[in-house]
BAZA-887704 format. One record per residue (C-alpha): x, y, z. Coordinates in steps of 0.5 Angstrom, whole numbers, padded with zeros to 4 digits, always signed. Each point is the difference from the previous one (the first is absolute). Example, Ala and Ser with C-alpha at 12.3 -4.5 7.8 and 13.67 -1.06 7.14 Angstrom:
<lumlums>
+0025-0009+0016;+0002+0007-0002;
</lumlums>
This chain:
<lumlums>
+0000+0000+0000;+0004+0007-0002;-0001+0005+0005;-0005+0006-0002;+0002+0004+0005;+0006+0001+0002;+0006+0005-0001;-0005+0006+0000;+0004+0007-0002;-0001+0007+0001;-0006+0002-0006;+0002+0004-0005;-0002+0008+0001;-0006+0001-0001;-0001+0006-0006;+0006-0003-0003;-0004-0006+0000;-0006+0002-0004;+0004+0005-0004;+0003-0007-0003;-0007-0003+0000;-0002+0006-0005;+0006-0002-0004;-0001-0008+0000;-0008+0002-0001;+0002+0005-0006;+0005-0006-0004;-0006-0005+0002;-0004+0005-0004;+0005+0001-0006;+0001-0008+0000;-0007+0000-0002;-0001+0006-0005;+0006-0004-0003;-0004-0006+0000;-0007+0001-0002;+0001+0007-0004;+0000-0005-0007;-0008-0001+0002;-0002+0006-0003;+0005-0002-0006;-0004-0005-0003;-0002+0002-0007;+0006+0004-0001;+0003-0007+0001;-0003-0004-0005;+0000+0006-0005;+0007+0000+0000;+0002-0007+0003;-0006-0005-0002;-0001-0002+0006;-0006-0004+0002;-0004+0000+0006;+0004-0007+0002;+0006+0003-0001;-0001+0007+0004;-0003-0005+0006;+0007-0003-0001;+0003+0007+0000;-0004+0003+0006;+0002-0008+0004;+0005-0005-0002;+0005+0005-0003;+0002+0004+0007;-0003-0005+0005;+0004-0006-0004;+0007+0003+0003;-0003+0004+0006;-0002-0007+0002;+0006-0005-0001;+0005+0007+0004;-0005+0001+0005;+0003-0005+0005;+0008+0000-0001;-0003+0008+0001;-0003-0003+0007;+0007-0004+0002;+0004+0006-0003;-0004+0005+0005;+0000-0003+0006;+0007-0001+0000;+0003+0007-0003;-0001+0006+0000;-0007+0003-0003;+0001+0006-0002;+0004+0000-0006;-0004-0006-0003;-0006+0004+0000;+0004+0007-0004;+0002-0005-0005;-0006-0004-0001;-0004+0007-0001;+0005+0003-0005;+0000-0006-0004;-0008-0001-0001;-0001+0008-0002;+0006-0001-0004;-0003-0006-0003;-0007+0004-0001;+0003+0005-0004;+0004-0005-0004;-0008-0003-0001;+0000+0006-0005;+0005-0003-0005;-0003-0006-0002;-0002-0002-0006;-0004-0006+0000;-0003-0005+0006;+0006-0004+0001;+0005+0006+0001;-0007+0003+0004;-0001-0006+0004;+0008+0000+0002;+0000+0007+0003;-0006-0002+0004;+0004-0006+0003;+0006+0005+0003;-0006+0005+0003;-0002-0007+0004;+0007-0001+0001;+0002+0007+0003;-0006+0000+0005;+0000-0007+0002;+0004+0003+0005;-0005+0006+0004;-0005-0004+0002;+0004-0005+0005;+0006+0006+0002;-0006+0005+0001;-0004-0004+0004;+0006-0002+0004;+0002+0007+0002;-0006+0002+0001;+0000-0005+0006;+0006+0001+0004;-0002+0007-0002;-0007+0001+0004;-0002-0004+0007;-0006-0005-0001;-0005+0005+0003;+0001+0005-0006;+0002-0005-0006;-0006-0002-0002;-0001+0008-0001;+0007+0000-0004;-0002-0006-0005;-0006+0003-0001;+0002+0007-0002;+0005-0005-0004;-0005-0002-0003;-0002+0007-0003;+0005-0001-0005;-0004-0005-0004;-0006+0005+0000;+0004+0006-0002;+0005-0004-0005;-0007-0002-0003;-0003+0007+0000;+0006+0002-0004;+0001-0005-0004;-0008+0001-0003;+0001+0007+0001;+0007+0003-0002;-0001-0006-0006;-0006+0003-0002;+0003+0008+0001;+0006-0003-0004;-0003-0003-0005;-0004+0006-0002;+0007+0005+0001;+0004-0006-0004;-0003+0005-0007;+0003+0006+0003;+0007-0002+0002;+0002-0004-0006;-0002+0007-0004;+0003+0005+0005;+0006-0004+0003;+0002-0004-0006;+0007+0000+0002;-0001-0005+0005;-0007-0003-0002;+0000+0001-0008;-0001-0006-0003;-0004-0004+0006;-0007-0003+0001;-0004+0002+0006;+0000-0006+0003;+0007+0000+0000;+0000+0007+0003;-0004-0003+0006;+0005-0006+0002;+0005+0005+0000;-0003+0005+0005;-0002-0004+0004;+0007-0003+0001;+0003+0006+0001;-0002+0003+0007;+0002-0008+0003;+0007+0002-0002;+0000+0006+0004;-0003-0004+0006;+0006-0005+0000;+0005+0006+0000;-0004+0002+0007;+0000-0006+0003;+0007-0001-0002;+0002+0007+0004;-0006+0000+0006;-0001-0008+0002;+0003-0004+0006;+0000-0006+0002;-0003-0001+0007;+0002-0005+0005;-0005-0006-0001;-0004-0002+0006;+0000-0006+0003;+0007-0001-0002;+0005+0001-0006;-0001-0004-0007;+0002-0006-0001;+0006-0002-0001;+0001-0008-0002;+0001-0003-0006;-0005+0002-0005;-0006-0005+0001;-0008-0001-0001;+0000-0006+0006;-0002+0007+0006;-0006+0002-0004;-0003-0008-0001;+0000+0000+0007;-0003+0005+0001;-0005-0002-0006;-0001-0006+0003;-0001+0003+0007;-0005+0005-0002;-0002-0003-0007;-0008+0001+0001;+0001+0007+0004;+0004+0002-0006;-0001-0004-0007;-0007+0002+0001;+0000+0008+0002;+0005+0000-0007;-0004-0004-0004;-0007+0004+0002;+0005+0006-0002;+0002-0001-0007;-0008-0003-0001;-0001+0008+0001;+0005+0003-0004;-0002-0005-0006;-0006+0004+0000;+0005+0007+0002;+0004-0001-0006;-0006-0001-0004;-0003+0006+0001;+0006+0004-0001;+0002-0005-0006;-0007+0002-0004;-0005+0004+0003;+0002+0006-0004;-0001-0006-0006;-0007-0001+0003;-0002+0007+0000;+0003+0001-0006;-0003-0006-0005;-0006-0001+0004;-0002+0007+0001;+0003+0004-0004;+0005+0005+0003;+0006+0002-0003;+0008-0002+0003;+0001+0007+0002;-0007+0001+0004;+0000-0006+0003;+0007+0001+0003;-0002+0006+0002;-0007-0002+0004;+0002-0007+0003;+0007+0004+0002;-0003+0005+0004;-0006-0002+0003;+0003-0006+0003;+0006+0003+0002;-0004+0003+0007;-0003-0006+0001;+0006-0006+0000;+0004+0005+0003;-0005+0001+0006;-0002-0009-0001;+0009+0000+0002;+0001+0004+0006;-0008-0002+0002;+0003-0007+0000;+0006+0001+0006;-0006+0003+0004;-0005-0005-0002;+0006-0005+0002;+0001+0003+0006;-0006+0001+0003;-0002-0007-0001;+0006-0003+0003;-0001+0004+0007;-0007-0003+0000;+0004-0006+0001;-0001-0003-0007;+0007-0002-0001;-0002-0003-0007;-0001+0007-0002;+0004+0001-0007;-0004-0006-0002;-0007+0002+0001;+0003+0007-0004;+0002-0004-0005;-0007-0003-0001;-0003+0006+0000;+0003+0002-0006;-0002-0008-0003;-0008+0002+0001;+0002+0006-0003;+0002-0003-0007;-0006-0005+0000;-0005+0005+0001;+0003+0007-0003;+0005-0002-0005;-0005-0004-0003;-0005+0005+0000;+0005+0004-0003;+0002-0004-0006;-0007-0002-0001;-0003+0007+0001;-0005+0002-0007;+0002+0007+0000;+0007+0004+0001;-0003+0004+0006;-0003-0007+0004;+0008-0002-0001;+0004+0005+0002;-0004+0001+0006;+0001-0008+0002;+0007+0000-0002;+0001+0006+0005;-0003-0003+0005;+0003-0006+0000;+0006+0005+0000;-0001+0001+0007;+0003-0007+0002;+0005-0002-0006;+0005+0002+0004;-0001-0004+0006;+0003-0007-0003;+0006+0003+0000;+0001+0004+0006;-0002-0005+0004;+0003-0005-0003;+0007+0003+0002;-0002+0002+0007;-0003-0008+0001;+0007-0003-0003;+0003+0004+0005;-0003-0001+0006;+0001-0009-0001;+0007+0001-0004;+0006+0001+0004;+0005+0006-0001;+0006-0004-0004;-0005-0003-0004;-0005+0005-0003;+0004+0002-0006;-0001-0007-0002;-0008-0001+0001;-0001+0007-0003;+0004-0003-0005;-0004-0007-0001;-0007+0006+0000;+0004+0004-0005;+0001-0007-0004;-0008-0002+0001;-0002+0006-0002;+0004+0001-0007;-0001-0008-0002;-0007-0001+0002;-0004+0007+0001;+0004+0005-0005;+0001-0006-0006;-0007-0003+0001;-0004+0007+0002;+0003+0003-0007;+0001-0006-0005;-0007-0004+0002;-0004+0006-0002;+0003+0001-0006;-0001-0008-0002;-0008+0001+0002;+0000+0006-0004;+0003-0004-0006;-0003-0006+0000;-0007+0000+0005;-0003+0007+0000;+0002+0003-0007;-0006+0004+0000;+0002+0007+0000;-0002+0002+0007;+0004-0008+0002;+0005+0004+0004;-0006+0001+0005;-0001-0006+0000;+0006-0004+0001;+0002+0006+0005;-0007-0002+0004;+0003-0007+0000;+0006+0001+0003;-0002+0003+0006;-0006-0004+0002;+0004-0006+0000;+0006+0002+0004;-0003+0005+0004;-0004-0006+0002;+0005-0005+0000;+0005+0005+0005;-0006+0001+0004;-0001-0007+0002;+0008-0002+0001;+0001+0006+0004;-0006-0002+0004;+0003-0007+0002;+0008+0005+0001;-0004+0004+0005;+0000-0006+0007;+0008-0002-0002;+0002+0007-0001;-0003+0002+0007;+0003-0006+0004;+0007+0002-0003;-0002+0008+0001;-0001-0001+0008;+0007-0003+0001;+0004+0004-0004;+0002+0007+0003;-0001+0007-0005;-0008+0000+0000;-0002+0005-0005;-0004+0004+0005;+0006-0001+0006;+0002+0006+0003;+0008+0002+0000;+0003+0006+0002;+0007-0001-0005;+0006+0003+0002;+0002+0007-0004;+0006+0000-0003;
</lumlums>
């Protein structure tokens, strides 16, 4: 049994502290912005590119996560026994330049490739943000620093949809007005390299403003390189942890389904424009999923001090129930208007998977170790949410619902089924989650009062 508890050290200052956790919130958001800006690139992509709808879920999927996966774990295994710092500056500076090398592609292979190294530059934040946000902020205030972490996604989203469309819509002007530096190119190509851009200057902040913190619970691991600590942890905690992981990456099929091909749906099915579509799902849920985030801390915490030391998991199906009901409504909704409207509600709980993901790993993972589990989730979520979410509905809109509103129907589909599905699996997590939770130190509603620095 390896000791969660013990070697505590001094807590990081605590403004330094939240001054980081704007920092690793903002490259979360840019990761996400590199990640899905291609969604509202969709014809432009087939136009110039001939690619298929199947090809496209391949783009939006398999071609990051096939990397962003197999790197996952020797990134847990390098960050749980090196410093963290530096592969997080190098990973970030290598997916935004890999954005805006995007932009050179001239076919659906080189396109395809470009995609590949964008996965493998931020194969390395989740699991290095995740670590530093723990030994960074004491069990107490944690979930409230994972939730606003995951704010990152909300705003990463709004910005692509949103600066993508506004890209698309200056693309015009710059090719015309700036001819020395954007003569020549396409509008598409124009928006791959705005949004790499502003993560190349991100990385040399970082580079010049973050240091590591002392790791609570004692220092990294220093033996040989080896997987046997985590199996045993696995096989110890297997129910506890295989479920919680497992009812996540169900979520997040249907999460990077949405942020893969609601702009298709509003586009085909109710006619918008790429730019208009950005610009109205940007911003009307960026409110909403930045409030769902941080509210999710809070609903963590309070359900724990109410002596539900399940309460990660409960959050979690909150936002399962929230894909069967409002995300199918969305999907199938006769009108744009009926749509928006259930798309942003269900906006309200989207981002409760994922921070109480994290705070729940955490609290039953002990600190040499968590780099690893955050990579094994990372892993999960790449292989099974972010390939599956994108690549099925593609496949059903091909080959099942080829009508021109298919797209509703395959997206409908998709939640219903994993929504429902992750329901039930994190239903029967709850019990053993709950009996590991009670004897493992660190509650998410626990009091502590952290030394300042």
């Amino acid at each position: 049994m390896i000791d969660d508890t013990a070697g505590a050290r001094p807590w990081p200052a605590r403004g330094y502290a939240w001054f980081v956790l704007a920092l690793l919130t903002l490259a979360y958001a840019l990761a996400i912005l590199d990640r899905v800006s291609i969604a509202l690139l969709i014809v432009p992509l087939e136009q110039a590119l001939h690619v298929s709808d199947t090809e496209f879920g391949l783009l939006q999927g398999f071609a990051f996560s096939v990397v962003y996966s197999v790197l996952g774990l020797p990134l847990g295994l390098l960050v749980d026994r090196r410093k963290r710092a530096p592969v997080l500056i190098a990973g970030l500076a290598l997916w935004s330049l890999a954005t805006m090398g995007c932009s050179l592609a001239r076919s659906f292979p080189e396109l395809f490739a470009a995609r590949m190294l964008v996965g493998v530059g931020e194969a390395a934040l989740t699991p290095v943000a995740t670590s530093l946000i723990a030994d960074f902020f004491p069990p107490g205030v944690r979930p409230k620093a994972y939730g606003i972490f995951v704010t990152g996604s909300t705003l990463g989203t709004a910005a692509a949809l949103t600066l993508g469309g506004a890209f698309l819509s200056w693309s015009d002007a710059l090719i015309t007005g700036v001819p020395a530096l954007f003569g020549g190119m396409q509008p598409w190509q124009i928006v791959f390299l705005l949004c790499g851009a502003p993560g190349v200057v991100l990385a040399a902040v970082l580079a010049l403003t973050l240091r590591e913190p002392a790791r609570q619970g004692g220092g990294p691991l220093t033996e040989a390189l080896s997987l046997r600590p985590l199996l045993a942890l696995f096989r110890e905690r297997r129910r506890a942890l295989g479920l919680l992981m497992l009812g996540s990456v169900l979520n997040l099929v249907c999460v990077y389904a949405i942020v893969g091909w609601f702009p298709a749906l509003f586009i085909r099915a109710h006619g918008w424009t790429a730019a208009h579509t950005g610009k109205v799902l940007g911003l009307s849920s960026l409110p909403l999923s930045i409030f769902a985030a941080v509210n999710s801390g809070w609903v963590i915490t309070w359900l724990a001090r109410r002596g539900h030391a399940d309460a990660p998991v409960l959050v979690t199906m909150g936002c399962a129930l929230s894909m069967v009901v409002f995300g199918t409504a969305a999907c199938l909704a006769p009108s744009a208007e009926w749509a928006l409207g259930f798309y942003l509600i269900n906006a309200l709980f989207v981002n409760w998977n994922t921070s109480a993901t994290y705070t729940g790993l955490a609290q039953v993972t002990p600190n040499a170790l968590r780099a690893q589990v955050m990579a094994l989730q990372t892993i999960a979520s790449a292989l099974v949410a972010l390939s599956a979410g994108n690549f099925i509905v593609g496949v059903l809109s091909d080959q099942v619902f080829t009508a021109p509103n298919g797209i509703a129907w395959s997206l409908g589909t998709v939640f219903f089924g994993c929504g429902l599905l992750a329901t039930l699996v994190l239903a029967v997590c709850r019990p053993a989650f709950r009996a590991l939770a009670d004897h493992t130190s660190g509650e998410p509603g626990a009091d502590a009062h952290p030394a300042r620095a």
